[in-house]
Every structure is written in C-alpha cells, then in structure tokens.
N, CA, C and O atoms as CSV, one atom per row, in Angstrom:
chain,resi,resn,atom,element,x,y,z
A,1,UNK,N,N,-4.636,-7.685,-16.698
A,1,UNK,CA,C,-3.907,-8.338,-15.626
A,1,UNK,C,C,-4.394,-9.779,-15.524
A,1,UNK,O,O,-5.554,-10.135,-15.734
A,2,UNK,N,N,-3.508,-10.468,-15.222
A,2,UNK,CA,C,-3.856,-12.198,-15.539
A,2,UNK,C,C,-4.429,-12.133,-13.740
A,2,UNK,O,O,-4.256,-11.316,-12.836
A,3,UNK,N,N,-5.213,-13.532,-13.856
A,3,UNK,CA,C,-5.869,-14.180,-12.467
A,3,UNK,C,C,-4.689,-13.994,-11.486
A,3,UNK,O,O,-4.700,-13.285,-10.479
A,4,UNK,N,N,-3.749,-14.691,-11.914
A,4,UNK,CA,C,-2.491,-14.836,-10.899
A,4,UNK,C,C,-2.199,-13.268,-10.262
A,4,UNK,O,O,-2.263,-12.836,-9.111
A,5,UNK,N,N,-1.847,-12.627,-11.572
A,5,UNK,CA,C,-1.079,-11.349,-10.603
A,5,UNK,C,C,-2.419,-10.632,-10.404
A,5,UNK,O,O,-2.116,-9.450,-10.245
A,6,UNK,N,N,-3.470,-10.734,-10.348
A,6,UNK,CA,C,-4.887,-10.110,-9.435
A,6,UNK,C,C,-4.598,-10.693,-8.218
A,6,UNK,O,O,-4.859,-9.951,-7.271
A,7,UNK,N,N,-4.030,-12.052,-7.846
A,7,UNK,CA,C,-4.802,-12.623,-6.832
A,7,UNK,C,C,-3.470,-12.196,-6.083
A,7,UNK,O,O,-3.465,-12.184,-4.852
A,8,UNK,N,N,-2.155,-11.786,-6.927
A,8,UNK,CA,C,-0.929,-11.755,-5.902
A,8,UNK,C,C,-1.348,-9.770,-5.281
A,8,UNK,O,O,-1.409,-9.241,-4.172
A,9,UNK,N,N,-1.467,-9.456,-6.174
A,9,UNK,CA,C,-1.994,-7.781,-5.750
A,9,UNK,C,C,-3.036,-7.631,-4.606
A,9,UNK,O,O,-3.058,-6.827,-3.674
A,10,UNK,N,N,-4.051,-8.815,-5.000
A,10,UNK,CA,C,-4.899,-8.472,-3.212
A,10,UNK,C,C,-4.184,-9.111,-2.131
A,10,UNK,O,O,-4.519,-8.933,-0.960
A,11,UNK,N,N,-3.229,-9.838,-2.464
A,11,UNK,CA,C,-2.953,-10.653,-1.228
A,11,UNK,C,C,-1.847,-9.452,-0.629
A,11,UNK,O,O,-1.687,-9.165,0.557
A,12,UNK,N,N,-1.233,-8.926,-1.661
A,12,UNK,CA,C,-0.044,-7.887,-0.886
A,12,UNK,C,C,-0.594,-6.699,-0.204
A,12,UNK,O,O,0.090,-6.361,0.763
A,13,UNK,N,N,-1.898,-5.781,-0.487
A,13,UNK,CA,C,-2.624,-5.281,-0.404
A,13,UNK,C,C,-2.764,-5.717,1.310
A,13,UNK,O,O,-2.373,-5.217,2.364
A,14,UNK,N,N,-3.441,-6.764,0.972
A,14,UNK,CA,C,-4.084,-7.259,2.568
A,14,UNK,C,C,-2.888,-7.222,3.593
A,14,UNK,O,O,-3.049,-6.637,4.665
A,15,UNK,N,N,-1.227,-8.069,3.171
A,15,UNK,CA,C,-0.453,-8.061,4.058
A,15,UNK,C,C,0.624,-6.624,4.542
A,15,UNK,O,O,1.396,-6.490,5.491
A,16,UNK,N,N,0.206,-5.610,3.299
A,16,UNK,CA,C,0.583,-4.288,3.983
A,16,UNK,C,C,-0.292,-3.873,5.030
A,16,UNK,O,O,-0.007,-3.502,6.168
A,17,UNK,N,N,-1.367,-3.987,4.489
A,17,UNK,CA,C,-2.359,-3.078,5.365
A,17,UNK,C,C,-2.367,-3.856,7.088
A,17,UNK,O,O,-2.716,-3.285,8.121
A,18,UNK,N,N,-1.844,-5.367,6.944
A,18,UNK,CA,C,-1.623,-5.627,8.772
A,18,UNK,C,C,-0.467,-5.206,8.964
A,18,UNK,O,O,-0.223,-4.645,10.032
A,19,UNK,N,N,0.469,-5.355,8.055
A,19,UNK,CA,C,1.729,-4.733,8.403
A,19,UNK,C,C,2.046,-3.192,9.143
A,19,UNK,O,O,2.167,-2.906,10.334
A,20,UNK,N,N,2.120,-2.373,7.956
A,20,UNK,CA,C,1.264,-1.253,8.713
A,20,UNK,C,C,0.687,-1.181,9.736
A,20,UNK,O,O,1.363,-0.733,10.662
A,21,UNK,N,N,-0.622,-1.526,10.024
A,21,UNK,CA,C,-1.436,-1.259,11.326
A,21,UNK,C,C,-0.461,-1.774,12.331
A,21,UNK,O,O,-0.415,-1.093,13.356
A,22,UNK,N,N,0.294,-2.762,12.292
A,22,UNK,CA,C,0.985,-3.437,13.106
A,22,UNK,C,C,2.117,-2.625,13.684
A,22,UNK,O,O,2.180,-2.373,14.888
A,23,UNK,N,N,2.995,-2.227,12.816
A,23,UNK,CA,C,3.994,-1.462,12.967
A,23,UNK,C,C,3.958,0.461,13.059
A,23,UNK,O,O,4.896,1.173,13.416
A,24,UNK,N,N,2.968,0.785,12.740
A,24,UNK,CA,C,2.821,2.360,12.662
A,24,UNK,C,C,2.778,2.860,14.403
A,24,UNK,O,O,2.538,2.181,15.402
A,25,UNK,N,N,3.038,3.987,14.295
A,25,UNK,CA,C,2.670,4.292,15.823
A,25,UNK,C,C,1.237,4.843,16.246
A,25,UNK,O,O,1.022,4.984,17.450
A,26,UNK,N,N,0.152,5.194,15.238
A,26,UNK,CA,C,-1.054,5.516,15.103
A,26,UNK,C,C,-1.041,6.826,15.794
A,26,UNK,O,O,-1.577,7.109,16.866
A,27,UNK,N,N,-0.002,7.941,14.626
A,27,UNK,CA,C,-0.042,9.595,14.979
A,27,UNK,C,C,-1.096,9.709,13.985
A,27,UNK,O,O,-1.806,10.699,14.161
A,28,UNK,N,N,-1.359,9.081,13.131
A,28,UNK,CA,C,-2.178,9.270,12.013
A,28,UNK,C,C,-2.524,7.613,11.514
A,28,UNK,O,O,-1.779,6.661,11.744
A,29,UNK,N,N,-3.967,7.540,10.709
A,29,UNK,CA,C,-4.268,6.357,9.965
A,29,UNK,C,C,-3.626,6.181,8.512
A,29,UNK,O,O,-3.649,6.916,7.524
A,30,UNK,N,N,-3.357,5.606,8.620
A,30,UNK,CA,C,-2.570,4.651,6.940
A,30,UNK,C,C,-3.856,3.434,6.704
A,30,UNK,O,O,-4.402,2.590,7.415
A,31,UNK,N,N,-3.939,3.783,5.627
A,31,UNK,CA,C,-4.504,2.530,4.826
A,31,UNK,C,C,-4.508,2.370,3.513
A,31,UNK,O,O,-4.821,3.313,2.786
A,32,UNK,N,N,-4.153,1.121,2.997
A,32,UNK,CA,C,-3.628,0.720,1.714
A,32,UNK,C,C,-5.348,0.338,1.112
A,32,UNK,O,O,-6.216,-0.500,1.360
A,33,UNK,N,N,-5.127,1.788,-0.008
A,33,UNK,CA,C,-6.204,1.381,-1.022
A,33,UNK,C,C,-6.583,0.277,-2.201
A,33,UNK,O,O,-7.658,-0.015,-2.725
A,34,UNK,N,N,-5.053,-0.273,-2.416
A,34,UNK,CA,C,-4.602,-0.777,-3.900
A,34,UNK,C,C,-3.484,-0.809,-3.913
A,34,UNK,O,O,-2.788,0.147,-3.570
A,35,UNK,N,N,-2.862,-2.349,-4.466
A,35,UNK,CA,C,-1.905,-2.587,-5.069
A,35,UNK,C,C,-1.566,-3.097,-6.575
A,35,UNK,O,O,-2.052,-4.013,-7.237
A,36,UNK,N,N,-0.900,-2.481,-6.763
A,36,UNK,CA,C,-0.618,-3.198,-8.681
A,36,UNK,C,C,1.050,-3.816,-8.339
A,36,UNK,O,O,2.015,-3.496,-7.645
A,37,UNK,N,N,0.627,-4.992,-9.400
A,37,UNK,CA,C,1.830,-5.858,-9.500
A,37,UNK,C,C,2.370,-5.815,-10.502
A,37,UNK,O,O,1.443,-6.205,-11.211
A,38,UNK,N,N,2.982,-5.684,-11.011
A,38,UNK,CA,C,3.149,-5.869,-12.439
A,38,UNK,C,C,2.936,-7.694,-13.304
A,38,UNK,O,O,2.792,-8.777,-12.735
A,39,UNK,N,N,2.992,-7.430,-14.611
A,39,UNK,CA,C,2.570,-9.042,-15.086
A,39,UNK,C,C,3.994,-10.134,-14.813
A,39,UNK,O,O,3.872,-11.358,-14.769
A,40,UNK,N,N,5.212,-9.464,-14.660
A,40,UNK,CA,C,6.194,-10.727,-14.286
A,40,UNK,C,C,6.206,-10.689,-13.153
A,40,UNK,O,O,7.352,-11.062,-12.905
A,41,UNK,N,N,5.563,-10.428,-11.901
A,41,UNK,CA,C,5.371,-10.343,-10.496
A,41,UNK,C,C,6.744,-9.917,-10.014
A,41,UNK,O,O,7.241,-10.365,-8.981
A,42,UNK,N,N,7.261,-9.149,-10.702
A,42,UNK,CA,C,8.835,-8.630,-10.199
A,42,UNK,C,C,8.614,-7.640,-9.025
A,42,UNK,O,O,9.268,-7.838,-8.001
A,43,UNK,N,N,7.963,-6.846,-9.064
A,43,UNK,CA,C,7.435,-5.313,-8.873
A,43,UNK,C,C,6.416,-4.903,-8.277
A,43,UNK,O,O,5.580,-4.751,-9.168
A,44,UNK,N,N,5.932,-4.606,-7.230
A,44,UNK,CA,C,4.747,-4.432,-6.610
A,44,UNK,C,C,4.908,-2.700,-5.805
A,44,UNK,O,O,5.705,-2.286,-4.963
A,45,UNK,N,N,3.900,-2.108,-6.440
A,45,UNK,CA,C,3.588,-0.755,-5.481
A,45,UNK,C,C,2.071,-0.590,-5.020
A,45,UNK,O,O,0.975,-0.866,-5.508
A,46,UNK,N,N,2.529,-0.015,-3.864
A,46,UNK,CA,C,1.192,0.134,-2.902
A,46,UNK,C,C,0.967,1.217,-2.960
A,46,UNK,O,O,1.823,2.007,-3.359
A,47,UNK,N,N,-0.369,1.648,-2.545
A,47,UNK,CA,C,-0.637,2.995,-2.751
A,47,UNK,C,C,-1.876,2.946,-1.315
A,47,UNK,O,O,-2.806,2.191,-1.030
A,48,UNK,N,N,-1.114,4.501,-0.514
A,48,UNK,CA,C,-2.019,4.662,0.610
A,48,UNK,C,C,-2.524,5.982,0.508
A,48,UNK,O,O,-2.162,7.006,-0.072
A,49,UNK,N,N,-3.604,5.609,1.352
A,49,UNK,CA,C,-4.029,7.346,1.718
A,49,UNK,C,C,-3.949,7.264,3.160
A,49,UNK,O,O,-3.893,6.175,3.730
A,50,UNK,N,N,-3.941,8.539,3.868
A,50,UNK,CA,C,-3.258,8.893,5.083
A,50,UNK,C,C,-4.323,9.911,5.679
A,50,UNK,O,O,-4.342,11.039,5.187
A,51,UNK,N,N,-5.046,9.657,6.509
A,51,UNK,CA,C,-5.352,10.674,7.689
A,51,UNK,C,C,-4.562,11.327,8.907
A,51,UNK,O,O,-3.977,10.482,9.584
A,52,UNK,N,N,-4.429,12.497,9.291
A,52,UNK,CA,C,-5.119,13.560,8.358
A,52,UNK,C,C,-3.862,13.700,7.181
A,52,UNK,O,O,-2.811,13.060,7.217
A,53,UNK,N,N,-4.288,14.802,6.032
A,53,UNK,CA,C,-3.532,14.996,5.492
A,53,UNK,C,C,-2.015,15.329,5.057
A,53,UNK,O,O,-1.204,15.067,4.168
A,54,UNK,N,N,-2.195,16.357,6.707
A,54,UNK,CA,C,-1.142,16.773,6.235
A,54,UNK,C,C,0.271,15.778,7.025
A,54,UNK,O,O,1.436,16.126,6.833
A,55,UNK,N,N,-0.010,14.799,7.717
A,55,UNK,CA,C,0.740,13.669,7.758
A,55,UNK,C,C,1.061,12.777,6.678
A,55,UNK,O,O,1.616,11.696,6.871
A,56,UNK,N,N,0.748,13.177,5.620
A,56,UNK,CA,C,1.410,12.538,3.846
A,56,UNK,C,C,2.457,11.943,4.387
A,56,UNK,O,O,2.661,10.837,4.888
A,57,UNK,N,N,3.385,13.363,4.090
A,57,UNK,CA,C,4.821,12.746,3.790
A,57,UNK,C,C,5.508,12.183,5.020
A,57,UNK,O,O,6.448,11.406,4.851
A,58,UNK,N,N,5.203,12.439,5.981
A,58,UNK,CA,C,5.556,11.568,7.236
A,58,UNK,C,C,5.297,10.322,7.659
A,58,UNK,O,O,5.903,9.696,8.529
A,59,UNK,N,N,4.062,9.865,6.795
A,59,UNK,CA,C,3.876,8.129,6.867
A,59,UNK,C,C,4.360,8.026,5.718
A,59,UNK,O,O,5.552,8.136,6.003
A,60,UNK,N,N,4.325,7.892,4.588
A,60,UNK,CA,C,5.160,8.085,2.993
A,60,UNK,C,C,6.888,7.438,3.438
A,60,UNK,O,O,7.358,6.325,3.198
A,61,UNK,N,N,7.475,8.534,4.096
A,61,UNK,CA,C,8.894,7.975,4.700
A,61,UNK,C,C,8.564,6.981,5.292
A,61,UNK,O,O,8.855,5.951,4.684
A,62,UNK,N,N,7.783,6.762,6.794
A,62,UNK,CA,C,7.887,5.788,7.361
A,62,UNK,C,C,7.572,4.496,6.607
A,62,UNK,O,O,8.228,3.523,6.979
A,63,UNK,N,N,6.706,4.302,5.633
A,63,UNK,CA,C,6.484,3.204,4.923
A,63,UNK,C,C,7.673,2.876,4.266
A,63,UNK,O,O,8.225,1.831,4.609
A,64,UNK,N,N,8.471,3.963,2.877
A,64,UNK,CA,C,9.539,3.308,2.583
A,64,UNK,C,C,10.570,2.914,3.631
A,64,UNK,O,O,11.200,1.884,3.390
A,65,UNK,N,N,10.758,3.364,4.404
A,65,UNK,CA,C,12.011,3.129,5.309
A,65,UNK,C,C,11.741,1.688,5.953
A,65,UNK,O,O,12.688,1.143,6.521
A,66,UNK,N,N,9.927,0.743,5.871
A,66,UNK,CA,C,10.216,-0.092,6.407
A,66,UNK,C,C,10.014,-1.302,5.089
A,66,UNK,O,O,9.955,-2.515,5.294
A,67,UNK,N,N,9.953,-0.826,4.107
A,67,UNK,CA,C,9.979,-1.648,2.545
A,67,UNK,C,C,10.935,-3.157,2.967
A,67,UNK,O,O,10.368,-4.238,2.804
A,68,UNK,N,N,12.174,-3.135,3.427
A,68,UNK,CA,C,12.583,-4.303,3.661
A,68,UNK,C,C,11.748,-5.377,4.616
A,68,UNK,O,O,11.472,-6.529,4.282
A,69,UNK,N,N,11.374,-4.682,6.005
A,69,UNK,CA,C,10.675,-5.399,6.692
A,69,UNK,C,C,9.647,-5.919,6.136
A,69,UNK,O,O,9.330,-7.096,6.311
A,70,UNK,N,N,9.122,-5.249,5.532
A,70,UNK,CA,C,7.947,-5.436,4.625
A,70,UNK,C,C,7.547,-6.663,3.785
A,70,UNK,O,O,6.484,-7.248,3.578
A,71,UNK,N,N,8.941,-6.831,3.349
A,71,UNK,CA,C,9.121,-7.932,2.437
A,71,UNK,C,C,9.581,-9.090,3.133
A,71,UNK,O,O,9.127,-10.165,2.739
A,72,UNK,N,N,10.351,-9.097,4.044
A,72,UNK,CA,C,10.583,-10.097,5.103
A,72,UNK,C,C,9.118,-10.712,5.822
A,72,UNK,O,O,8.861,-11.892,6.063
A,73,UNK,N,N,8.269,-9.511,6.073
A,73,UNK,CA,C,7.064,-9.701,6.606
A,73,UNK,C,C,6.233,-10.434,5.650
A,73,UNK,O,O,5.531,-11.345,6.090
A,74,UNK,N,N,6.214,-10.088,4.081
A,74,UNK,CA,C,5.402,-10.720,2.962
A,74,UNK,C,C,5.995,-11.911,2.835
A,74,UNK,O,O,5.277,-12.901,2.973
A,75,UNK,N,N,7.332,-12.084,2.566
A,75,UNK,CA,C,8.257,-13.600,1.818
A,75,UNK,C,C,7.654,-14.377,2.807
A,75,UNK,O,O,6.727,-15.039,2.340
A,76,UNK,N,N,7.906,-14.603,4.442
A,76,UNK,CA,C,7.040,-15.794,5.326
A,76,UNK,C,C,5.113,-15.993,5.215
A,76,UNK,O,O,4.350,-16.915,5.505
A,77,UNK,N,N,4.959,-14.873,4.755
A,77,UNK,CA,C,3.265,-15.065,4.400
A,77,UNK,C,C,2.689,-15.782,2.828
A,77,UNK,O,O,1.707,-16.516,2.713
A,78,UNK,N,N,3.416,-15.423,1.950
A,78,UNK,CA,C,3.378,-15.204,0.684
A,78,UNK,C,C,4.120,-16.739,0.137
A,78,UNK,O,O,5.290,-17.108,0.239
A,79,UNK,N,N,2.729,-17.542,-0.568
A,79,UNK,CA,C,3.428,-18.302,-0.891
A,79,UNK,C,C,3.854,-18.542,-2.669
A,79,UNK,O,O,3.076,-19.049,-3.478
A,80,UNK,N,N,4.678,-18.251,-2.863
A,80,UNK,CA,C,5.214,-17.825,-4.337
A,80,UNK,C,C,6.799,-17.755,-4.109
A,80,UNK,O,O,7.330,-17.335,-3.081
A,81,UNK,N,N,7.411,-18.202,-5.154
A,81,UNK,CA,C,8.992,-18.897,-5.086
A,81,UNK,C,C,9.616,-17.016,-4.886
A,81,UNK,O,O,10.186,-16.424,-3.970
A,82,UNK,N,N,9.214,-16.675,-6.029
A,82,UNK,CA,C,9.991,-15.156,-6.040
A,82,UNK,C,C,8.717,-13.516,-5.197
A,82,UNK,O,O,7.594,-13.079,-5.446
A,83,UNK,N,N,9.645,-13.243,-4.368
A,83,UNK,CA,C,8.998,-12.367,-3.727
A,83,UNK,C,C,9.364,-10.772,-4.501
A,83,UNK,O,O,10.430,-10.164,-4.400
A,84,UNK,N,N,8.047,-10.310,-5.334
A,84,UNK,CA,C,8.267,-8.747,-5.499
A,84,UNK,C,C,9.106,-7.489,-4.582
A,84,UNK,O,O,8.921,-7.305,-3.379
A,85,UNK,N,N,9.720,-6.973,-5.141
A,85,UNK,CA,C,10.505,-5.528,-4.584
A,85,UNK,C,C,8.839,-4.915,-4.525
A,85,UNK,O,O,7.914,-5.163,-5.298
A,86,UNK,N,N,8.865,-3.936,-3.169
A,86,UNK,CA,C,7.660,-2.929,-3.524
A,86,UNK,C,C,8.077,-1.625,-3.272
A,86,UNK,O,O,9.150,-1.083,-3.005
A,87,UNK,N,N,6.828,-1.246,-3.448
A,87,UNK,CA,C,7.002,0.250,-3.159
A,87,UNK,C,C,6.327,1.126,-2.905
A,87,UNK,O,O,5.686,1.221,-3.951
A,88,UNK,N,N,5.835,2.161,-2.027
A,88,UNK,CA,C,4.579,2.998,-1.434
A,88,UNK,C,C,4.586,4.128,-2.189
A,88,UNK,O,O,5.592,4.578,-2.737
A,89,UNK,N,N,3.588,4.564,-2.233
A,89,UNK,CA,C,3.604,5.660,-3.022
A,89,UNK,C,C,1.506,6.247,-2.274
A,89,UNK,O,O,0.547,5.547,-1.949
A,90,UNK,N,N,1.686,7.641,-2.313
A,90,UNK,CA,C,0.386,7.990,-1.929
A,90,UNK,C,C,-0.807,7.886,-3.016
A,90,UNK,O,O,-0.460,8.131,-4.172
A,91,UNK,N,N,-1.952,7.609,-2.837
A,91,UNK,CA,C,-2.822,7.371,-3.806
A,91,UNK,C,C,-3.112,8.694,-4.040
A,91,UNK,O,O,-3.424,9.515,-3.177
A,92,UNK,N,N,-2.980,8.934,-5.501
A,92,UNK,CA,C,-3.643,10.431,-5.941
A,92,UNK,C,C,-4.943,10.495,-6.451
A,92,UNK,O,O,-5.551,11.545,-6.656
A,93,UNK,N,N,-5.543,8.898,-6.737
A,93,UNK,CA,C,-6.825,8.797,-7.504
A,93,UNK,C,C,-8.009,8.885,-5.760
A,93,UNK,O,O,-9.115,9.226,-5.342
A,94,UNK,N,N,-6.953,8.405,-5.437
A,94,UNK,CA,C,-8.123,8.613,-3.520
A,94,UNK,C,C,-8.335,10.325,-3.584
A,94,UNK,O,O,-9.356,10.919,-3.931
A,95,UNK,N,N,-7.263,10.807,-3.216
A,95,UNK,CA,C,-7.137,12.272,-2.808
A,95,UNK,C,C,-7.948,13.106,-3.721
A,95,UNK,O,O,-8.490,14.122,-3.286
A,96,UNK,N,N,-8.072,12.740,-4.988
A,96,UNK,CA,C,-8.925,12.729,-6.111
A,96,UNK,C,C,-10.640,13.076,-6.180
A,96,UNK,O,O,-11.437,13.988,-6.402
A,97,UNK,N,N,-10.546,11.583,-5.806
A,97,UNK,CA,C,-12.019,11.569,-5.256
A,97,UNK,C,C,-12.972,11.968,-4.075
A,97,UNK,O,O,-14.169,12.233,-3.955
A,98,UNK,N,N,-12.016,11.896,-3.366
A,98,UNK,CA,C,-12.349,12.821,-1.902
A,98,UNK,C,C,-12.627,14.408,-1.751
A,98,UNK,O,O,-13.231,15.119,-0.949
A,99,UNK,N,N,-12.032,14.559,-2.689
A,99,UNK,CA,C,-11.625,16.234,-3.269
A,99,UNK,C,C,-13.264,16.574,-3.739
A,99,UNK,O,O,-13.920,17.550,-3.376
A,100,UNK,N,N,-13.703,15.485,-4.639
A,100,UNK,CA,C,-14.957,16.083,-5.627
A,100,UNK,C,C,-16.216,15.513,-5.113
A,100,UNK,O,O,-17.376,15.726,-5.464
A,101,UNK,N,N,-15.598,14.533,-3.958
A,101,UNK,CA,C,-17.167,14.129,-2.659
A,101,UNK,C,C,-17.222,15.243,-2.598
A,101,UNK,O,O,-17.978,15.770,-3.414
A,102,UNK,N,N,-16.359,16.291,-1.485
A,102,UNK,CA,C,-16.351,17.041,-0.591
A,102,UNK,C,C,-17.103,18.299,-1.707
A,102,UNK,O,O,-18.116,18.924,-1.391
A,103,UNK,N,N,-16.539,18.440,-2.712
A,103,UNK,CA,C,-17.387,19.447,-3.443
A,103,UNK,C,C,-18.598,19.187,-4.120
A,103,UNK,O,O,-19.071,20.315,-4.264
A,104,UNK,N,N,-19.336,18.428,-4.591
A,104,UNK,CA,C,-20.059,17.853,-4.639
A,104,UNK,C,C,-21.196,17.934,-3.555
A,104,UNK,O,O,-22.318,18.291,-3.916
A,105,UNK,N,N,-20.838,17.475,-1.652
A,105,UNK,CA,C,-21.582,17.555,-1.213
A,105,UNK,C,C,-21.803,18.929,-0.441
A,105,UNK,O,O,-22.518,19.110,0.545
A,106,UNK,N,N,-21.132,19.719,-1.023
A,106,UNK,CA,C,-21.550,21.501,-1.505
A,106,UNK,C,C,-22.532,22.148,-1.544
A,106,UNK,O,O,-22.484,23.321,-1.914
C-alpha cells in the first residue's frame, strides 16, 4: 500500500469512528478497527467490531443504511478531489482474536 492510500485509510478510519459515535444510538458500542482503501482510492471498506455480540447484524444495517451520510460526512472533512464509495463490513480477524484471548486465558 503506497504512503498516500495508508494515510487516506487512517484518516477514514478516524472519520467513521466520530461518525458513528456521533450518530449511533449507543444500544450497543461500534468501533472501527481498520480501514483498507484500495490503491486507486476508488473504494474504501471499514471494518467494525460491535459490543455485545449479538448486536452484529443490527449495527452492520445501521452502518450501511447510513454509507451515504457517511460520505457526505467524509467529502466536507476529507481533503482529496475524489471521495471513495465505502463500505462496512464486521471484522472477522477481531472476532478472531478475541475468540483465542478468551481461550487462551483458560
């Protein structure tokens, strides 16, 4: 990944994660672990993990459903001519690792 699209991935990263906090109703925590951009900065997906669990797919919807705002919210922050499409998706490498703390500290 080039400097540029590192530095555009933390910056989207950072402006979901106020976004989010901003807009969620806090039935549950959302927080954005990581974003990847792709190298023509077309494309950006976020990836959250969600407390508690089994509120997944219920912040999952609420995030895509606010993907436009999102980007309205990024294009005035974000200074770069072309603003990435994104997209949420749950982190499986989190859920992952949390999985083999928890067994681990067994």
């Amino acid at each position: 990944m080039s400097l540029r699209a590192e530095k555009v991935s933390g910056l989207v990263r950072e402006l979901a994660a106020e976004f989010l906090a901003k807009e969620s109703d806090r039935t549950s925590i959302i927080t954005v672990t990581r974003a990847n951009i792709s190298s023509n900065l077309k494309e950006a997906k976020i990836y959250l993990s969600v407390y508690p669990q089994d509120s997944e797919k219920v912040a999952l919807k609420f995030a895509k459903r606010k993907r436009s705002e999102f980007r309205k919210y990024a294009q005035e922050r974000m200074q770069i001519k072309k603003i990435p499409t994104f997209d949420f998706e749950i982190d499986m490498g989190e859920k992952n690792r949390q999985r083999i703390d928890k067994l681990l500290n067994k």
